[in-house]
N, C-alpha and C positions, 0 to 999 in steps of 0.2 A: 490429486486432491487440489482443492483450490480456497482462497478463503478473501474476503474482500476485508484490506484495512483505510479506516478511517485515519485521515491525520492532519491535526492542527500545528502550523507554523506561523513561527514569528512572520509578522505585519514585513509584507515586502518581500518574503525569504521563498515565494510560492514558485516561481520558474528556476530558482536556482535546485530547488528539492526535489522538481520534477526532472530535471536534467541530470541528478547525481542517481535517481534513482534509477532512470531509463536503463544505464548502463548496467544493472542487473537481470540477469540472466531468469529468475527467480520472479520478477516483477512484473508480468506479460503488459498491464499498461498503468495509467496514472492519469486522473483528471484533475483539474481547478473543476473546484465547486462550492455555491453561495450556501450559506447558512451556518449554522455551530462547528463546522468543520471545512477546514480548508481545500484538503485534497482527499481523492478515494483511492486506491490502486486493487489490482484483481492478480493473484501472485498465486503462483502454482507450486506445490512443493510435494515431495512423495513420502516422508515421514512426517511425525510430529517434531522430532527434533530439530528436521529441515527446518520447518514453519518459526520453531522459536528463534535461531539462529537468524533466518530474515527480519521476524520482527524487529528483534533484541539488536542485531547487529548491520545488520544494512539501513533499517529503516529510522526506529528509534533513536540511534548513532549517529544520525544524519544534523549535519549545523544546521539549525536552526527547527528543527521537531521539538514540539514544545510537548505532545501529548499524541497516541494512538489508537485505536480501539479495532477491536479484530472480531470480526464474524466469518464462521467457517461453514463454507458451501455443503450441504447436506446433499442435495441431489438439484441437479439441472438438465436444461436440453433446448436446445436451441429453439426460437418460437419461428425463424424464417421471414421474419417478416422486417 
């Protein structure tokens, strides 16, 4: 399963949260991006409990996460292009 989290961090803190997240195994990637939210990441997990444990604790736990917001991938498939 997969689920994409939004996450706002403190002013300045955007390359070091994406560097601390990389090294999660959990987190396949993480972008900078403009508007109400700072970064996105796309994070694989195989129960529900997994999922909370990344949000809760890898991600939200993270210096300088100020805020998250998680949507969980219903169905996908690559478009190839």
């Amino acid at each position: 399963m997969h689920a994409y989290i939004l996450i706002r961090v403190d002013a300045g803190r955007e390359k070091m949260v994406i560097h601390s997240l990389s090294r999660s195994r959990s987190v396949e990637w993480v972008h900078e991006i403009y508007g109400d939210w700072d970064l996105i990441s796309y994070v694989s997990f195989s129960d529900f409990a997994t999922l909370d444990y990344v949000a809760s604790n890898v991600i939200r736990s993270g210096r300088g996460v100020e805020r998250t917001q998680t949507y969980i991938v219903e169905f996908g498939r690559a478009t190839g292009r």
